[in-house]
VOGU-3710 file (C-alpha; in Angstrom, 3 decimals, decimal comma):
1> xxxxxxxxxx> 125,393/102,559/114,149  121,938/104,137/113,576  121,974/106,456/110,357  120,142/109,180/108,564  120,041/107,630/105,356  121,147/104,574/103,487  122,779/104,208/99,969  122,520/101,118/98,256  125,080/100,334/95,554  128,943/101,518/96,029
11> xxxxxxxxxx> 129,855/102,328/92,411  130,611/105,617/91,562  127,253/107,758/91,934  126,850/105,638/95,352  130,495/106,281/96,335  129,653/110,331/95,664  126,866/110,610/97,433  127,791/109,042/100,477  130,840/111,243/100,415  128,684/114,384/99,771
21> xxxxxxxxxx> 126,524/113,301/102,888  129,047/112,060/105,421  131,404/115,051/104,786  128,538/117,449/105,940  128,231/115,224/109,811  125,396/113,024/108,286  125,445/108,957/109,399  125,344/107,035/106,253  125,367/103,181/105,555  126,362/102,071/102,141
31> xxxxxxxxxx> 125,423/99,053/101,158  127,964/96,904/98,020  126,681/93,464/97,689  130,460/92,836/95,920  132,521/91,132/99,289  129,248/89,422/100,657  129,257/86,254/98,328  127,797/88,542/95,241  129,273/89,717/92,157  127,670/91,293/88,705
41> xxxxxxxxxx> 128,404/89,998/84,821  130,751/92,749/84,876  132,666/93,489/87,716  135,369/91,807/88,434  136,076/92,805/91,783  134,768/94,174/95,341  135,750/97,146/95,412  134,155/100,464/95,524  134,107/102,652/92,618  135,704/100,021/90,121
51> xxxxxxxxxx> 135,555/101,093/86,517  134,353/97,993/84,315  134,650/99,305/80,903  137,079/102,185/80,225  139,397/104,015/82,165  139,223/107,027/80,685  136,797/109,910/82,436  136,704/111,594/78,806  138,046/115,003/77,959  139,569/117,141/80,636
61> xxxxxxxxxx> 138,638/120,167/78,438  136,790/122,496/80,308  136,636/125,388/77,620  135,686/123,275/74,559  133,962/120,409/75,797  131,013/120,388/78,131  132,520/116,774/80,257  135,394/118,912/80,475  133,263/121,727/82,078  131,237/118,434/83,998
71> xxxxxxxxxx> 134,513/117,637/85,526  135,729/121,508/86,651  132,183/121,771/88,018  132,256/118,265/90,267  135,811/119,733/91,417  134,267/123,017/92,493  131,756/120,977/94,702  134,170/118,873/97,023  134,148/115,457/94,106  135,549/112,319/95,583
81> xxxxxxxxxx> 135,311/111,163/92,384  137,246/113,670/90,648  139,840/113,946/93,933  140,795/110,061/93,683  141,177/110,586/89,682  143,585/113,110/90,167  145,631/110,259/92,651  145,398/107,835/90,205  146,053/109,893/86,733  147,960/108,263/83,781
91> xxxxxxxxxx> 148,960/109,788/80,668  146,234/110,305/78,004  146,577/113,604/75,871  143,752/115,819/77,017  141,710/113,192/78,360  141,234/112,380/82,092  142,322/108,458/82,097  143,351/106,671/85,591  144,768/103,862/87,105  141,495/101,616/87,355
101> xxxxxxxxxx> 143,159/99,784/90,754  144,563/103,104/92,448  141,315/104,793/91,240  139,060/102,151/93,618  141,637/101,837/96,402  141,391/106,007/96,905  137,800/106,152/96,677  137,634/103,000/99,405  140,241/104,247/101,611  138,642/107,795/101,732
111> xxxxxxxxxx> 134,908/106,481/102,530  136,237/103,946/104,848  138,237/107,054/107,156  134,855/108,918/107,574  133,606/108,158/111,718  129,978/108,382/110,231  130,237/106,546/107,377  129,177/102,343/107,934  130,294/100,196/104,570  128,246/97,362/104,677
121> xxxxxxxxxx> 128,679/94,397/102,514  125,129/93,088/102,041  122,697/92,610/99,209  119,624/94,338/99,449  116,374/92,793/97,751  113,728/95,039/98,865  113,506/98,290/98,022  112,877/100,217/101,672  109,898/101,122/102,978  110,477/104,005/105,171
131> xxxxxxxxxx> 113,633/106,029/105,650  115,586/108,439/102,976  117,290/105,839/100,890  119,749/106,398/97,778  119,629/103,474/94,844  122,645/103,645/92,980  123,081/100,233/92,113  123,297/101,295/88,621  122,488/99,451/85,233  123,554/95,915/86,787
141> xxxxxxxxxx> 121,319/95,782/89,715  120,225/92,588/91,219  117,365/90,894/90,018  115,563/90,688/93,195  116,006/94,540/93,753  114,930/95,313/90,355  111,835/93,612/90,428  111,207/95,639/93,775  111,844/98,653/91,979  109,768/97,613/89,173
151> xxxxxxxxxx> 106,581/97,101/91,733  106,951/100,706/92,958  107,604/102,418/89,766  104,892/100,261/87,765  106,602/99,981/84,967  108,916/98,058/83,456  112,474/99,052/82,713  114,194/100,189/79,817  117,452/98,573/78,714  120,493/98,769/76,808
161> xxxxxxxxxx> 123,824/96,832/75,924  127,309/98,065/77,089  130,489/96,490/75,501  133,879/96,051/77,071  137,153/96,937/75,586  139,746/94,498/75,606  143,322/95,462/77,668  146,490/94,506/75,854  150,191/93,835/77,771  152,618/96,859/76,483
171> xxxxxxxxxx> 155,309/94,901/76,345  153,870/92,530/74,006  152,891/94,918/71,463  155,548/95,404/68,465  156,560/98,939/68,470  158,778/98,617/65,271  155,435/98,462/63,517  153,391/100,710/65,820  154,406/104,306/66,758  153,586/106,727/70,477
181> xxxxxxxxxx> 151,541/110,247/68,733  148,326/111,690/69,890  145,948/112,973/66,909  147,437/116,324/66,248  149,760/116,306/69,157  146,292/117,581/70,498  146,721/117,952/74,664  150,553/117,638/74,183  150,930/120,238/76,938  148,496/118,825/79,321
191> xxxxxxxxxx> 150,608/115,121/79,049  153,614/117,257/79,531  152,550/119,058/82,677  152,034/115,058/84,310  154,309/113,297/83,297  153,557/112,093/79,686  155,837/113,298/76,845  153,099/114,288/74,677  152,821/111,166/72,675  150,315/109,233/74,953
201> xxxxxxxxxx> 148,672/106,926/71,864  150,375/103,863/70,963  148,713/103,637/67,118  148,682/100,145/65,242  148,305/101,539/61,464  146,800/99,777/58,379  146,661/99,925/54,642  143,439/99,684/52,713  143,583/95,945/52,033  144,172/95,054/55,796
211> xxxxxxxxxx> 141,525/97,199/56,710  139,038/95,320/54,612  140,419/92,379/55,586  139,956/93,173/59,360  136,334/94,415/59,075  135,270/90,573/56,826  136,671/89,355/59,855  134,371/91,446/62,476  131,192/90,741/60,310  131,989/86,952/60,219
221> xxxxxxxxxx> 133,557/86,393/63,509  131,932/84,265/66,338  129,880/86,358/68,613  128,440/85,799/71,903  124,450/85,118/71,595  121,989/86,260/73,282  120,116/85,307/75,851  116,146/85,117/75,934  115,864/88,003/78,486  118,070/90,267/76,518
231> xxxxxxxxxx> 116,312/90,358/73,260  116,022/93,119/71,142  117,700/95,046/73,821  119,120/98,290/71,895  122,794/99,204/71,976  123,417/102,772/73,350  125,696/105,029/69,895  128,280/105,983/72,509  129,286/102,096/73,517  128,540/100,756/70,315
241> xxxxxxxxxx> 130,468/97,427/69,723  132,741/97,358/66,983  131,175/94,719/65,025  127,930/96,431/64,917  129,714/99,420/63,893  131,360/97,650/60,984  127,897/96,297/60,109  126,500/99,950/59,536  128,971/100,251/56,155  132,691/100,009/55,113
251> xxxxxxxxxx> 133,987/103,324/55,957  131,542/103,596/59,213  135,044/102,455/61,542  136,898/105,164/59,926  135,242/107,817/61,040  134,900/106,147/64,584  137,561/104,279/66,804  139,936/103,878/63,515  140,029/106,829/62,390  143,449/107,867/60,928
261> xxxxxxxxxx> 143,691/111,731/60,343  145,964/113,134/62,089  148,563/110,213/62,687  151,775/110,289/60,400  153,088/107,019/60,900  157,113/107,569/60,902  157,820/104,198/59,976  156,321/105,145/56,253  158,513/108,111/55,968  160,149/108,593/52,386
271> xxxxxxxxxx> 162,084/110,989/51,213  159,375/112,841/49,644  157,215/112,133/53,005  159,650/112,619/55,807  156,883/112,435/58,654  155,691/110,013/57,315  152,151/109,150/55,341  148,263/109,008/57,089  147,405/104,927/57,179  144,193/104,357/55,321
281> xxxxxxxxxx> 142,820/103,451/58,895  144,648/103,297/62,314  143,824/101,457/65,498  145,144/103,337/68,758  145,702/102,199/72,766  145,483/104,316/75,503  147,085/104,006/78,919  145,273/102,003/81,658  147,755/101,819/84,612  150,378/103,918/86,129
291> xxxxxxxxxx> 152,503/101,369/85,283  151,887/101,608/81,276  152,004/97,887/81,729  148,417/97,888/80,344  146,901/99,434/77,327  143,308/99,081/76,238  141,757/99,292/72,780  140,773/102,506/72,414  136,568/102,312/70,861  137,543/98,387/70,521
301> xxxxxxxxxx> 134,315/97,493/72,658  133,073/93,771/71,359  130,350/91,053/71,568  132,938/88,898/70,409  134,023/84,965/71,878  137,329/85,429/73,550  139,108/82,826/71,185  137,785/85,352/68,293  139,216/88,458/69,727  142,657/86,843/70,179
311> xxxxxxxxxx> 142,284/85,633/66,757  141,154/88,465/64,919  143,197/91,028/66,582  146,272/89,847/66,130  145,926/90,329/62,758  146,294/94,190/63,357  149,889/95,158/62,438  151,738/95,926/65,500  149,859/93,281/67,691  150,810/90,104/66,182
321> xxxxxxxxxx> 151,468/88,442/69,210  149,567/90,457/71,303  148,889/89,168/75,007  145,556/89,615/76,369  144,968/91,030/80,514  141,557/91,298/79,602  139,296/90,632/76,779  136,114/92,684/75,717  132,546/91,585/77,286  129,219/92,769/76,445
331> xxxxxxxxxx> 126,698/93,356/79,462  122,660/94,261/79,275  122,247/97,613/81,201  118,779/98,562/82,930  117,821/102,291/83,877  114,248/103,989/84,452  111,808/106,016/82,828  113,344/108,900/84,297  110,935/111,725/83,315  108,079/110,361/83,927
341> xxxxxxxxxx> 109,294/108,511/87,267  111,411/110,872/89,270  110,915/114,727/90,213  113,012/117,267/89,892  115,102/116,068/92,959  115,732/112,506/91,938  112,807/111,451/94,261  110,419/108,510/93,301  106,966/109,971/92,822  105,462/107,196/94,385
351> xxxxxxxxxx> 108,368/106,920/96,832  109,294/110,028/97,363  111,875/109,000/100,287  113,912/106,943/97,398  115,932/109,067/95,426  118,012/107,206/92,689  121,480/107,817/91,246  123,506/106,959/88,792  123,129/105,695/85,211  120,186/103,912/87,007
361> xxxxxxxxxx> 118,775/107,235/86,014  119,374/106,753/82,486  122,850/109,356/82,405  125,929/107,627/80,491  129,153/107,120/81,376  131,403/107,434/84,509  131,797/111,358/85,344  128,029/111,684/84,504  127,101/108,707/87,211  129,437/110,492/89,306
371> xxxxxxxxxx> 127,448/113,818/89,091  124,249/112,474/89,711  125,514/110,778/92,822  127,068/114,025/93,765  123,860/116,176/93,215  121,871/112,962/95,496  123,692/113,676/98,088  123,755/117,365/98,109  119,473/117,107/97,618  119,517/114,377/100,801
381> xxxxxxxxxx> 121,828/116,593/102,968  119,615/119,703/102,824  116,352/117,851/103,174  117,967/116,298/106,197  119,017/119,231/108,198  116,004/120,950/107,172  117,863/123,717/104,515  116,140/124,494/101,288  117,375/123,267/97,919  117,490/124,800/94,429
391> xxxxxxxxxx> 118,903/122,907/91,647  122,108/124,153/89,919  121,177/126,396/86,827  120,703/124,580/83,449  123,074/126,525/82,062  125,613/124,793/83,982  126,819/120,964/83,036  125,145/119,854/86,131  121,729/121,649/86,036  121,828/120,758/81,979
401> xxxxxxxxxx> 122,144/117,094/82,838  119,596/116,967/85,891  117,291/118,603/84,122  117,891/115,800/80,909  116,952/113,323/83,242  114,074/114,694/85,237  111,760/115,874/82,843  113,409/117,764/79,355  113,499/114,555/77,483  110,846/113,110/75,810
411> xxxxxxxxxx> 109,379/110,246/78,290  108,564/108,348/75,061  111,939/107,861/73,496  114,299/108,328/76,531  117,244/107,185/76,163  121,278/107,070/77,599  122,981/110,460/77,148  126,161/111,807/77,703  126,534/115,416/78,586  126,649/117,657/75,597
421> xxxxxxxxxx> 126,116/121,190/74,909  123,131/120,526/73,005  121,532/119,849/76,555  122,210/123,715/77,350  120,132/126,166/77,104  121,082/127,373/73,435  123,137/130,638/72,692  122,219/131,143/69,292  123,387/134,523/69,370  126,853/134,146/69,407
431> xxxxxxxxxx> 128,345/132,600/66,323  128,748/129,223/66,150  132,734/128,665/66,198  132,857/130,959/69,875  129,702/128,792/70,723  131,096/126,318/73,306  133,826/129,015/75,242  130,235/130,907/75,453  128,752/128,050/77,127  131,435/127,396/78,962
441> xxxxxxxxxx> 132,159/131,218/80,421  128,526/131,365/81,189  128,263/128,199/82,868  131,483/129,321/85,287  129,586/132,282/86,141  125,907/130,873/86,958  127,998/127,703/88,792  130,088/130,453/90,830  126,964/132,783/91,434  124,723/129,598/92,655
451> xxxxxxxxxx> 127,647/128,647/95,048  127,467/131,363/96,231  123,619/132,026/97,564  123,615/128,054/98,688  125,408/127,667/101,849  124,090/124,216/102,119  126,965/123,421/99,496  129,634/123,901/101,450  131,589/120,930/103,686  132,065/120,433/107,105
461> x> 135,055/118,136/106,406
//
């Protein structure tokens, strides 16, 4: 089949895109190099759209927390993404968490029903010379294709580490010493309203003495070393690996991933405590399959050997004889000089008929890849059939987080970033505890208002 424009890469901003494009009668070939003899460090699998690291697309909070608003947004615009996490949802308080396998199969099955949609399973080394072309092969991308990328840009990449939590078997875990409780009963009613009964945590507490115990063992443990090429390659705050963490001081992990406030563990209940007393640190698993067979370590990211982990872990009370389905990896992630590199429609300056996508951009995490695939394919499908384009306001989540990438940061110091509300335009106005509802009310509006005047955004699917 000929085509009007090629993706390359069939993660998640890939997968979006190509959704975005074929759903408005354009011919698209994707190209996945996973199923043609190819695989990454991290993937474990061919198919499309599979979540490597967590399975969790953050907060589903769309007053109070701007991935929240991210997500509502992406739903507004036809998301694929968000569509197949809705299929595949599991239990996880307020937070958006799916079944990683029914997550991938939806996203497949609905690229693979589109007429004008070709999924190719090739690996592409060259970046294109001619033709409108999407790269979202994201922050594992070939070698021979990055090199190719490097030529055109003319400068080299920058790069980060990513860490890998490690998945646990429920039924291995020992719930007479761990307890089900979200932090507050926080998103109680959300868990309620599909399916969950409000307690969607399991939490694995521990006293002071195992907790110092447990962090001697991260800072001595054996760790995977690094390679030549990945030398003082930086680690990106938001995928920090625990070790590092405990490195940075002794209460550093309790005010990250084992944080305790907010969990009364009921098997410390006394008379004088009946619901029980806060551990001095706790370490929690979330849901990772419909099932609730699996259950990964929530923040538990590691650099660790695998004989380590299993070691070390199962010194946590509750998973003494844990069993392992997966164990935590660490993997180097590449993404360009965005600001300085790309215009203010994801376009190459020196290339302008490559756009790239994806946390090849230099956004972080999943529903942020997602978005930037989404907003690629919306920029493609207008330049295509010859309608204008205007970029979302920047007072929405997804205008805040183009405009991040394609020219607010500092070119000097760019780095990975999560959407936050400190990307918005600022409201200092309105006091600070009504702050992010403003944001949030505002950014409904200007989304609503610029769906409105854009007919372009609208599907003929």
């Amino acid at each position: 089949m000929q085509y009007d424009v090629h993706i390359i890469g069939g993660g998640l901003a890939g997968s979006e895109a190509a959704w975005q494009l074929a759903r408005r009668g354009l011919r698209v070939r994707l190209s996945e190099m996973r199923g043609a003899g190819d695989m990454t460090p991290a993937h474990q699998t061919a198919q499309l759209a599979e979540l490597v690291c967590s399975n969790s697309f953050r907060s589903d909070d769309d007053v109070s927390n701007a991935v929240g608003l991210l997500h509502h947004e992406m739903r507004q615009l036809d998301s694929l993404v968000m569509a197949a996490a809705a299929k595949a949802r599991v239990p996880a308080g307020s937070a958006l968490a799916v079944d990683r396998e029914v997550f991938s199969a939806e996203v497949e099955a609905a690229l693979a029903a589109l007429a004008n949609l070709t999924i190719v399973r090739e690996r592409i080394d060259v970046l294109p010379q001619a033709g409108l072309t999407i790269v979202a092969t994201g922050p594992l991308t070939a070698e021979a294709l990055a090199q190719s990328i490097g030529a055109a840009t003319g400068a080299d990449s920058l790069a980060f580490f990513d860490a890998i939590a490690p998945i646990v078997y429920r039924d291995s875990i020992n719930m007479d010493v761990a307890w089900m409780a979200s932090r507050w009963d926080k998103g109680a009613e959300a868990s309620l309203a599909m399916g969950g009964d409000g307690r969607d945590y399991i939490n694995c507490p521990m006293t002071r003495e195992q907790y110092l115990a447990f962090r001697e063992g991260l800072l001595a443990g054996d760790k995977t070393e690094f390679k030549q090429w990945e030398a003082n390659t930086p680690y990106f705050d938001g995928c920090m690996p625990i070790e590092v963490m405990a490195e940075r001081g002794e209460e550093t992990l309790r005010f990250g991933p084992m944080k305790p406030v907010g969990l009364d563990n009921p098997h410390w209940a006394t008379p004088e405590h009946p619901n029980g007393r806060w551990p001095y640190a706790v370490v929690q698993l979330r849901q990772d399959n419909k099932l609730g067979t699996l259950w990964n370590m929530v923040g538990f990211q590691t650099k660790l050997k695998h004989a380590e982990q299993v070691r070390l872990f199962r010194t946590i009370p509750g998973l003494e004889n844990a069993e392992f389905a997966r164990l935590g990896g660490l993997h180097r992630n590449t993404f360009l000089n965005s600001p300085t590199l790309l215009d203010r429609q994801l376009r190459l300056k020196s290339a302008p008929h490559v756009r790239f996508a994806g946390q090849i951009t230099g956004c972080e995490g999943y529903v942020e890849s997602s978005a930037v695939g989404l907003l690629a394919g919306l920029m493609t499908a207008c330049e295509l059939t010859g309608r204008s384009w205007e970029n979302p306001p920047r007072t929405t989540a997804l205008g805040a987080l183009l405009a991040h990438i394609t020219g607010d940061a500092e070119a000097d110091s760019y780095q990975p970033m999560n959407v936050n509300f400190g990307l918005f335009p600022p409201l200092h106005e309105v006091k600070k505890k009504q702050r992010k509802a403003a944001y949030t009310d505002r950014a409904k509006e200007d989304l609503a208002q610029w769906k409105a005047v854009n007919p372009a955004l609208v599907s003929n699917g």
